[in-house]
Phi, psi and omega in degrees: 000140171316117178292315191299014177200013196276329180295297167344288171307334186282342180070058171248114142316315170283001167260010158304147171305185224219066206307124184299145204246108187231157176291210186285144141263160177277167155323291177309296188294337151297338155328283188326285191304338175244017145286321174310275182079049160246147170278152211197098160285154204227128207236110202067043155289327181234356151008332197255359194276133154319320171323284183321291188316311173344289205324314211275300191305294168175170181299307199331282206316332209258315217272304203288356179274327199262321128017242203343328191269332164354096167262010181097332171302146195278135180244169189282139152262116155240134166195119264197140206271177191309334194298342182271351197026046143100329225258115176262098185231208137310164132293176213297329216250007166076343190283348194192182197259142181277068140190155199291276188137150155157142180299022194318154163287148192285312193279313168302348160262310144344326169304304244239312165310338191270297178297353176234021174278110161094054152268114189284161177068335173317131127001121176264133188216131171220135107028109172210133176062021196289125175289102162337292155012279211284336203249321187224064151357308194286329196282302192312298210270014148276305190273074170277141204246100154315337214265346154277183173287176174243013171256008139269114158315095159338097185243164192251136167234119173223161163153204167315137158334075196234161193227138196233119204284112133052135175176170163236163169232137186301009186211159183303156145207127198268144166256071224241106209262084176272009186179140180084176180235133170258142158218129197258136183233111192239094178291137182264164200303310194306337185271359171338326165304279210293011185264322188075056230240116193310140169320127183307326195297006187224065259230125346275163204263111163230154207307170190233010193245126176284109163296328147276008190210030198287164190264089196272342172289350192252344204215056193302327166311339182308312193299003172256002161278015189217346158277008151219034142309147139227186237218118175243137168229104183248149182245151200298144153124053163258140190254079175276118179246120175243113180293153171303082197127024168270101175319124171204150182239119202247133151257095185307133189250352185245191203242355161203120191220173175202142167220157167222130231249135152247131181240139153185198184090339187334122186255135161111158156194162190075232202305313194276068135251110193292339189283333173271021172295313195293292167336312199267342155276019206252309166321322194229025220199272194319328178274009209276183184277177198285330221282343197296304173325314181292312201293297196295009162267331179270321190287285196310294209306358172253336195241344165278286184289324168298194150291097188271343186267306150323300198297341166241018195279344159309326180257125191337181175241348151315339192254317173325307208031250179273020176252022147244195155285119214276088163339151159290331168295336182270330180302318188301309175282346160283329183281340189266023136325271182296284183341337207268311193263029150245352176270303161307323158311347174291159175269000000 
C-alpha cells in the first residue's frame, strides 16, 4: 500500500497535515492573507461577539439570543431522515439530494433543533445559509466583523451532526465557528479530477466519496486527493479562511453546533464571469477533433495559463491588442465584440 496516503484512504483524518494557524490581522494582513490564497485558521478575530458568548454557554443560551431577535421571516430548512446518518449529499440517481428543503419560522426551527439535539434515531435538521441582513438585524449590528467590508453580509448555519458532502464555492469564505467543534477537510482547486465530482447541472456539483468511508475500488484516483489534503479542526471562536474554489468537506462534530459564514470576492460578471467562460468552452472546444483540441490547448496555456508577458514580448506593444494589456476602452470593445457574435451564433 502506498505509504504516502495509506492511513488518509483509509479515512483516519486525523493524521492529515494541519491547516495553519495565525493570530488576529490587521485588515491590510488579511488583504494579504487571501491575496496568498492558502487556507488559514484565525484565532480572536471575533472574541468580542455576543453570539459567541451565547455559544460558550450552552444551546439553550445561543437558540434564546437569537429567539429574541425573531421578526417572523421564514429561514431556509434543511433535513435528511436518520438512514443518512447526517451526510448531506446526493440521492441514490444524483438527480437530487438525501435531504429536503423548505421554508420554516427561525424560533420554531430553533425549537424543534433543541428538542432533537442527542436524541437517537432523529432526524437531521438545520438552519442553513439564513441572511442575517434580512432575518436577525440585530446579529449584525452586535456582532461586527472588522476584517471585511460591511457591505458583506453574514449568513447562519446552525443545527445538528450533519456532514456536508466534499464542494466548493465561488467566492472567498470566512467561517466563524460560534458552537460546537467542526472539521473542514480541504482539497486545493487542482484535485478536482480526483474528487469525483457530481454534475454541474445539480448546483452545487459535490464529490461522490465519502471521507470517512472512501470506496478506493469504486474512486480509485481519490488516493491522490487525499494526499494532498490537509485537516483543519476548529473550535468555537475559530476562524477559517478558505480561498475560493477550495474543494471541503465539513463535519459537524458535536451534537449541536453554529457557525456563521461571509462569502465574497466574487470576480467577473457578464462575459468575464469565468464559470461562464468554462460553459463555453465545454461548448465550443471539448468535441473538437484531437489535433484542433492540442492547438486551442497550446494558445490557452501560452496566452492564459502561461507567462503571458514572454509569450508577447516579440510584438510592438501598439500591436499586442488582446493578448496584452488591456485598457478599459479596450475590455469594453472587446466585450461588445464577442456580444455581436454571440447574439449572431443564437439560435
Amino acid at each position: 500500500m502506498d505509504k504516502a496516503v495509506a492511513p488518509e484512504a483509509a479515512g483516519d483524518l486525523d493524521r492529515l497535515p494541519r491547516t495553519p494557524v495565525a493570530p488576529p490581522p490587521s485588515r491590510e494582513g488579511f488583504e494579504e492573507m487571501v491575496r496568498a490564497g492558502r487556507p488559514l485558521i484565525l484565532r480572536g478575530v471575533f472574541e468580542d461577539w455576543p453570539a459567541l458568548a451565547a455559544g460558550r454557554r450552552s444551546p439553550e443560551a445561543l437558540n434564546g439570543y437569537l429567539k429574541a431577535m425573531d421578526r417572523g421571516a421564514l429561514a431556509p430548512v434543511m433535513e435528511a431522515p436518520p438512514s443518512t446518518r447526517g451526510r448531506f449529499g446526493y440521492g441514490p440517481d444524483m438527480s437530487e439530494f438525501s435531504f429536503s428543503k423548505r421554508q420554516c419560522g427561525i424560533t420554531e426551527t430553533l425549537d424543534r433543533i433543541g428538542a432533537l439535539t442527542g436524541r437517537e434515531g432523529a432526524p437531521y435538521v438545520a438552519i442553513q445559509m439564513l441572511p442575517l441582513a434580512s432575518h436577525l438585524a440585530d446579529f449584525v449590528r452586535q456582532n461586527p466583523l472588522a476584517l471585511l467590508p460591511p457591505e458583506v453580509m453574514p449568513r447562519l448555519w446552525l443545527g445538528g451532526p450533519i456532514r456536508t458532502q466534499t464542494h466548493h464555492d465561488p467566492d472567498h469564505n470566512l467561517a466563524c465557528v460560534i458552537a460546537g467543534r467542526r472539521r473542514f477537510l480541504l482539497f486545493p482547486p487542482e484535485q478536482v479530477a480526483n474528487l469525483y465530482v457530481g454534475p454541474l447541472e445539480t448546483p452545487p456539483p459535490l464529490s461522490l466519496v465519502d471521507p470517512e468511508a472512501p470506496d478506493l475500488a469504486r474512486f480509485p484516483k481519490y488516493r491522490e486527493a487525499i494526499a494532498a489534503a490537509q485537516v483543519a479542526f476548529l473550535e468555537p471562536g475559530d476562524a477559517l479562511f478558505m480561498p475560493r474554489y477550495w474543494w471541503h468537506h465539513v463535519t459537524s462534530l458535536d451534537p449541536y453546533n453554529a457557525m456563521v459564514n461571509y462569502w465574497w470576492g466574487e470576480a467577473g460578471e457578464g462575459l468575464e464571469r469565468a464559470s461562464d467562460c468554462f460553459q463555453t468552452a465545454l461548448l465550443a472546444l471539448r468535441d473538437l477533433p484531437p489535433g484542433e483540441r492540442a492547438y486551442w490547448k497550446a494558445m490557452f496555456d501560452t496566452h492564459v495559463f502561461g507567462a503571458t508577458r514572454e509569450a508577447r514580448a516579440h510584438i510592438p506593444a501598439d500591436l499586442q491588442g488582446a493578448l496584452g494589456p488591456m485598457s478599459p476602452a479596450f475590455r469594453r470593445a472587446l466585450k461588445q465584440q464577442l456580444m455581436a457574435a454571440y447574439l449572431r451564433a443564437a439560435p
